[in-house]
N, C-alpha and C positions, 0 to 999 in steps of 0.2 A: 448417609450412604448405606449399603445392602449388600448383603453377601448371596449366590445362588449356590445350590446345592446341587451337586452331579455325582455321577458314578462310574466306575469302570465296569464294563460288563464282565469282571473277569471269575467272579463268584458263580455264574452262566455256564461264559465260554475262554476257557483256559488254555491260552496260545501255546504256553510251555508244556502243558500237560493233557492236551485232547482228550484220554483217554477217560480222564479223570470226571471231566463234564459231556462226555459224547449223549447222556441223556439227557440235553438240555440244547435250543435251539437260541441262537441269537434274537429271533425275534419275541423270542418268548422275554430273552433277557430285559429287550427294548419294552416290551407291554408291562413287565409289571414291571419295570421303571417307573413307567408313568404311573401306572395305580398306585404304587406306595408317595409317591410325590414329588422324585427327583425331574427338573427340567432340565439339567443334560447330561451325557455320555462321553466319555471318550472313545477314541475310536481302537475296534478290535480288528481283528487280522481276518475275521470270517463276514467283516462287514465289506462291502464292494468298494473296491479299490480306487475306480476311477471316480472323479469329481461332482460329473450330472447323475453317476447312481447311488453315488452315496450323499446326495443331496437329496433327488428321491425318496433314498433311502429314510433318513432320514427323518424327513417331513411325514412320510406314510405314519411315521409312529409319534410325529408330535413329540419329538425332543430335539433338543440343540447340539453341536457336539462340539463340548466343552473342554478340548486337549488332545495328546493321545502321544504315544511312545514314540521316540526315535531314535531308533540305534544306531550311536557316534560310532567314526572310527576315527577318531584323530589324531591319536597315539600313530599313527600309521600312514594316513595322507596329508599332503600339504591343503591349504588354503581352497586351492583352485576345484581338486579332487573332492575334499569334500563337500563344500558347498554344489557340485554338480549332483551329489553324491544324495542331499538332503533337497534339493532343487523344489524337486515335483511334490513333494509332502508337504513343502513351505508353500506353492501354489497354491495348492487343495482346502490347505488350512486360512488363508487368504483371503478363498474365495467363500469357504464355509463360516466364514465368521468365528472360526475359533480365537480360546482369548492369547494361546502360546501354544507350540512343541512341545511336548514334556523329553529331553534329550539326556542322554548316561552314555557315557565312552561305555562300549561292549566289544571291545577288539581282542581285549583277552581277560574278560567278567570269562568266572566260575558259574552265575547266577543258574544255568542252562543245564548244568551238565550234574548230572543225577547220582554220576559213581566219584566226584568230586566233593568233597571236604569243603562249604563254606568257609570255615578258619583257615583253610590254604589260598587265598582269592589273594589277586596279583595287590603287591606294596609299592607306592613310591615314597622315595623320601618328599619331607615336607618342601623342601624346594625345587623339586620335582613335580611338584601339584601344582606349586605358585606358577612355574614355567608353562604347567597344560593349562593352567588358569589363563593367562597370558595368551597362549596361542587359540584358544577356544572364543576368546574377545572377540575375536576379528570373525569367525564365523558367528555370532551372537550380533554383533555388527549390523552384519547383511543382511540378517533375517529380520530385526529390527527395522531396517531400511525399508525393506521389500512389506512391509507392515505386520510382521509377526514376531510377536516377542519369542526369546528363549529360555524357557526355563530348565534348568540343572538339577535333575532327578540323581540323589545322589541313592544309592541302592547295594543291597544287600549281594556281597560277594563281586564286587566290583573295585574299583581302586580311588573311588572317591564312597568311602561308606563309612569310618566313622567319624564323630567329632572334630577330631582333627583334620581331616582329610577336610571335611566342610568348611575349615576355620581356611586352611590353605587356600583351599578353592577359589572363598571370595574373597582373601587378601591379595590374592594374585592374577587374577580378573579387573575387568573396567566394570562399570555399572552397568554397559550393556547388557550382562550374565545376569538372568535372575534365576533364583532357587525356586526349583517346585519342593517345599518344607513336607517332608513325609514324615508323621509322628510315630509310626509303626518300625520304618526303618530305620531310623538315626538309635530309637531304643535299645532294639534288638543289637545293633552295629555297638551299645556300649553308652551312647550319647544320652547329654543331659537335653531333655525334648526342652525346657522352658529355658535355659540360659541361652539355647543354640537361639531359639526363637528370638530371647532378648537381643542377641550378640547382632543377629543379622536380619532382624524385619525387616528394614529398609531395604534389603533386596529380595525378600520374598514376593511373590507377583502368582504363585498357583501352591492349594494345599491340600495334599493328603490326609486324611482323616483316616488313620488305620491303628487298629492296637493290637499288642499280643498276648498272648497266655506265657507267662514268665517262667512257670517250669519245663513248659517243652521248649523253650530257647536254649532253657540252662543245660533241660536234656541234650539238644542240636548239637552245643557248644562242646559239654563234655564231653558226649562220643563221637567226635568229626561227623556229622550228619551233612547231607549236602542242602544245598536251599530249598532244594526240590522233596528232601525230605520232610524238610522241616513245613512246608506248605502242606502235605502230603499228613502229616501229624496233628494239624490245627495251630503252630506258632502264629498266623496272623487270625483274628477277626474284626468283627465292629466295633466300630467303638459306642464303649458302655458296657461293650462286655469283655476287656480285657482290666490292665491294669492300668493305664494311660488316665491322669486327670485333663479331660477332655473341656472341664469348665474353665481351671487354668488358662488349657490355650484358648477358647473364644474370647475369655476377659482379657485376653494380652492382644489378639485380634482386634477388638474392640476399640481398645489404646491405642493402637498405631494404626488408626480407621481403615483396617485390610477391607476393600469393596469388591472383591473378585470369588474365585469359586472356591470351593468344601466340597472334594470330593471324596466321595468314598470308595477305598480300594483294599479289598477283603480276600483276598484269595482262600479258597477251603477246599473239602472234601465235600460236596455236594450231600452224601451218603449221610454226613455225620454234621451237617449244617445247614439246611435247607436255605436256595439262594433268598428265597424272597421272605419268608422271615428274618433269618438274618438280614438281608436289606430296610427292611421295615424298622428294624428292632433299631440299628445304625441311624436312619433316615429321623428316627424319633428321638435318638437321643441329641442328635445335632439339633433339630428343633429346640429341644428342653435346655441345652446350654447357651446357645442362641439368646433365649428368649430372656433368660436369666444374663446372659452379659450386655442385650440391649443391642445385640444383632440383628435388626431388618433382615428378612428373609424374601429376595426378589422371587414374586410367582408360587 
C-alpha cells in the first residue's frame, strides 16, 4: 500500500486572512505545488466554485484535489437542513474524485475571529460531544452513501479541539465519522499526537501533517492571543521544522497500513516564511520519514 502527498493551498491563499497572502495568487500556489512534488490540493475558497470549472481548474495545473473544508453547522440544524445544507459540496467532491470532506462544527468556533481569545472557544461537556458525536453519524451516514467519506477535522478554537474532545467525538460516533488526524492541532489544543493516533487509527481515513513552534503557543496561550494571532505569529509551520516527531507518526502510519493522503497544512506569514520553500522544505521532510518508515509514496 502508498500514501499520496497533498497540500493545502493555504501558505498561498489564506481564506481567513487575505490580507495576509494578497501577494500571492492561487495559481501560483497550484504551479509550484506541482514543482516541489505534491500531486494534490485541497480545495480553497479563491479556487472556482462550481464543478466543470474547478475540474478545468484543476487539470490546467495537473493536480488532484485531495479534500477540502466544510463548515458544519450542526449544533444548530436538524438532519434534513443540514445535509441540504453540505449537498452540493458532497456532489462536487463525488464527482472530483476527492477521497473525503474534511468537516468541523463552525457554528460558534472562535477560530475566525481576530479580537477573540483562542483559550475562550466554546466547551461542551463530554457528553455533550458523545451526543454531537451521535447526531453527526447520521450526517457521516449520507455522505458515505452518496460515495464520499466524512472526515472530522477536529480544530483549534472550536468545540471539538482537545484530547478529550477527540476521545468523545469518536466514542460517541458510529464508524461512519472518520477523523482527518491533524498533528499541528491536537498539540497546540494540549493533545498527546502519538497516543491520540494510537487510541483511534482505525478511524483515521485523511492526515494533516502540520507542526508548531512551541514557544509562540505557550506565548498565544499565556496572553489570550486569538488563533488569528497566533497564525499571524508563526505558531503553525512544516513539518520538520517545528517540534512534532514527524518519524513517529509515519512508523505508526506504517503499522496500521494508513494508504490515503499526508497533507500538508502550514498556515504562515508569507513575509516571514516563504510559501514554496517552506513547502518544499515540508514536502522533503515527509519524503525522508516516508522513506525511513517504509512508506510507498504514490507519484
Amino acid at each position: 500500500m502508498s500514501v499520496k502527498i497533498g497540500i493545502s493551498p493555504i501558505a498561498w491563499q489564506n481564506d481567513d486572512l487575505p490580507d495576509l497572502t494578497a501577494g500571492f495568487t492561487m495559481e501560483q500556489a497550484l504551479r509550484e505545488s506541482v514543482e516541489i512534488g505534491y500531486t494534490g490540493v485541497e480545495r480553497g475558497q479563491r479556487m472556482p466554485h462550481d464543478t466543470e470549472g474547478l475540474r478545468a481548474y484543476l487539470d490546467a495545473a495537473g493536480i488532484a484535489l485531495c479534500g477540502g473544508w466544510c463548515s458544519g453547522n450542526s449544533l444548530n440544524n436538524d438532519f434534513a437542513t443540514e445535509r441540504d445544507a453540505i449537498r452540493q459540496q458532497v456532489e462536487q467532491f463525488v464527482a472530483l474524485g476527492s477521497p473525503c470532506i474534511v468537516y468541523a462544527e463552525c457554528s460558534n468556533t472562535v477560530q475566525g475571529q481576530i479580537g477573540t481569545p483562542v483559550n475562550n472557544r466554546p466547551k461542551l461537556s463530554r457528553d455533550d460531544v458523545r451526543s454531537f458525536g451521535k447526531k453527526i453519524s447520521e450526517l457521516a451516514k449520507w455522505t458515505a452513501d452518496q460515495g464520499m467519506p466524512m472526515s472530522y477535522h477536529h480544530h483549534m478554537g472550536s468545540i471539538i479541539e482537545a484530547e478529550a474532545d477527540v476521545d468523545a467525538l469518536m466514542e460517541g460516533s458510529t464508524p461512519d465519522l472518520n477523523l482527518c488526524f491533524d498533528t499541528g492541532h491536537l498539540l497546540f489544543g494540549g493533545g498527546d499526537v502519538m497516543a491520540t493516533l494510537n487510541r483511534w487509527g482505525d478511524r483515521v481515513q485523511h492526515v494533516h501533517f502540520k507542526d508548531i513552534r512551541p514557544e509562540i503557543v505557550k506565548d498565544v496561550r499565556a496572553n489570550n492571543r486569538s488563533f488569528l494571532d497566533a497564525v499571524i505569529a508563526g505558531a503553525f509551520t512544516v513539518p520538520g521544522d517545528g517540534c512534532i516527531d514527524f518519524q513517529a507518526v509515519a512508523n505508526h502510519l506504517k503499522k496500521m497500513d494508513y494508504h490515503g493522503w499526508i497533507v500538508v497544512e502550514a498556515e504562515q506569514d508569507p513575509a516571514k516564511a516563504n510559501p514554496y520553500d517552506y513547502s518544499k522544505k515540508g514536502y522533503q521532510h515527509i519524503v525522508s520519514v516516508c522513506g525511513t518508515a517504509g512508506l510507498a509514496i504514490n507519484g
